[in-house]
C-alpha positions in Angstrom: -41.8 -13.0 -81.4 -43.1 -10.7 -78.3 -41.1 -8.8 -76.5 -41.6 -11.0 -73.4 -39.9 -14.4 -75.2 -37.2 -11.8 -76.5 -36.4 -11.0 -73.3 -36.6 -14.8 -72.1 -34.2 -15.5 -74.9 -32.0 -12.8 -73.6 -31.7 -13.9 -70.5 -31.2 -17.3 -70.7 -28.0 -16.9 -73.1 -27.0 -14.4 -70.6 -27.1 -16.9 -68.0 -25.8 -19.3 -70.1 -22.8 -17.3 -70.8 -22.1 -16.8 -67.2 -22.5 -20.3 -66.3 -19.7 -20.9 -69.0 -17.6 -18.9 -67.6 -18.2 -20.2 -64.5 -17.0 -23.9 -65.8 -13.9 -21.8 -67.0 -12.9 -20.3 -63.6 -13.7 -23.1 -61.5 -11.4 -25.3 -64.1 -8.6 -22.9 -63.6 -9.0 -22.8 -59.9 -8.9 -26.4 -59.5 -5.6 -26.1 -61.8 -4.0 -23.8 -59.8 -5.0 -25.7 -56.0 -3.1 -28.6 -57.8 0.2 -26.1 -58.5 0.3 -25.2 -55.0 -0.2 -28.8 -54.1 2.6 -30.1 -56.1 4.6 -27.2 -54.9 3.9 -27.8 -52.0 5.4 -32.0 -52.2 8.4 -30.7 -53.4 9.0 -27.9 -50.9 11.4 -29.0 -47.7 8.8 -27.3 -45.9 5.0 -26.5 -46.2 4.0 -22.9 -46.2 1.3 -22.5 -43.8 -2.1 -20.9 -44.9 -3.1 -17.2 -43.7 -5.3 -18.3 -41.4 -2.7 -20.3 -39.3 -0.1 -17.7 -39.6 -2.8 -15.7 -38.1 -4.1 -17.2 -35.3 -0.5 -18.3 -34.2 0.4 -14.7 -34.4 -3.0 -13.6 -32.5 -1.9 -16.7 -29.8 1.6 -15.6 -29.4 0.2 -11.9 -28.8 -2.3 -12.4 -26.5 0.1 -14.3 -24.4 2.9 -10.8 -24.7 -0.1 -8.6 -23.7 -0.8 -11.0 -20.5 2.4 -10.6 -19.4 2.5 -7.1 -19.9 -1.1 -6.4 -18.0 0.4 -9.0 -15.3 3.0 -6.2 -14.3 5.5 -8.4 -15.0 7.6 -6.8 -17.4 11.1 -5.4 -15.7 14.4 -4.2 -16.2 15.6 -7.6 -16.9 12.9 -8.7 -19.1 13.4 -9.4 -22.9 13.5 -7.3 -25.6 10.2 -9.1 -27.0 8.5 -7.9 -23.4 9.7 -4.6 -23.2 8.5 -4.2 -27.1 4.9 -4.9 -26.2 4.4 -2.6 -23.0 5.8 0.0 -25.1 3.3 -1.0 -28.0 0.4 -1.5 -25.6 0.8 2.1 -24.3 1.1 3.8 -28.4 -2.0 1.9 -29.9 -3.7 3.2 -32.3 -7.7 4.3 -32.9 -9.4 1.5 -34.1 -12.3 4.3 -35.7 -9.5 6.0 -37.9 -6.9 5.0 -40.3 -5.1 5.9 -43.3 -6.5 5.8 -46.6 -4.0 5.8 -49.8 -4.5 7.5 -53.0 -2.5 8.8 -55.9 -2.5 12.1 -56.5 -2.8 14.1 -59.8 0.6 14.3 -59.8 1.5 10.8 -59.9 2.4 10.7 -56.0 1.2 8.6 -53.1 -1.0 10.6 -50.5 -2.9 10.0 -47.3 -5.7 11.2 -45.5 -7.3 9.9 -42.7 -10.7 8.3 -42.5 -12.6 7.7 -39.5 -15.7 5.2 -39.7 -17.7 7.2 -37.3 -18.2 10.4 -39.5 -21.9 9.4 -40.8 -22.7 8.2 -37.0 -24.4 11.1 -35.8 -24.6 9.6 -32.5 -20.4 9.3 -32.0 -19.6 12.3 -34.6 -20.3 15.8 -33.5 -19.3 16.8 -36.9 -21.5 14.3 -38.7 -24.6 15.4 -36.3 -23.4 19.9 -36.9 -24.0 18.2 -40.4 -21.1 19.9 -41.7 -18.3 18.5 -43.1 -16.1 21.6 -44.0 -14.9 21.6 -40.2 -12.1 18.6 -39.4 -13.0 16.4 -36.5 -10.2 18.4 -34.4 -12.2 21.1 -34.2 -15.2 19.0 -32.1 -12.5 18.3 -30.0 
């Protein structure tokens, strides 16, 4: 046997294996989509997906933020109103957030991580080509 039809023979029971497995996880998905659908027969109510929550949510905010860029919000408007001019003025960057880790010692940390760091055309510190400074310092 060459090493070419060794390899052949290699990969085809590689392939075979993974297409076995494949059988597997497709039969235990299709077990578990007909959990959730019994579930959901015998719930009063059915839980909507993620993507509806979502887009009712997104609906239902876009709507808030009209009303707040309409200048309608007041002294006598709701609490709801109120809530979103207040949030629409405090909005966060949409280039940095907060990255989680566990430390050494067991504890949760933070640090901040901005997606424009290897952009030298947005990043003054990615262009210095420098990372000891903090993005602070390029002001």
């Amino acid at each position: 046997m060459s090493a070419l039809d060794r390899d052949i023979r290699v990969l085809r029971y590689e392939r075979q294996k993974l297409l076995d497995e494949r059988g597997k996880l497709d039969a235990r998905i299709k077990t578990i989509e007909q959990k959730i659908a019994a579930l959901e027969k015998t719930t009063a109510c059915s839980v909507p997906d993620s993507a509806q929550v979502f887009q009712a949510a997104e609906a239902d905010s876009s709507q808030k933020e009209a009303a707040v860029a309409s200048g309608s919000v007041t002294e006598s408007s709701s609490f709801e109103e109120k809530f979103e001019l207040f949030r629409s003025l405090f909005f966060g960057r949409g280039d940095v957030f907060a990255k989680g880790y566990k430390g050494s010692n067991g504890k949760i940390a933070y640090s901040v991580v901005c997606t424009n760091l290897f952009n030298p055309k947005i990043c003054a510190r990615s262009a210095a080509n420098d990372l000891r400074f903090k993005c602070a310092d390029f002001g």
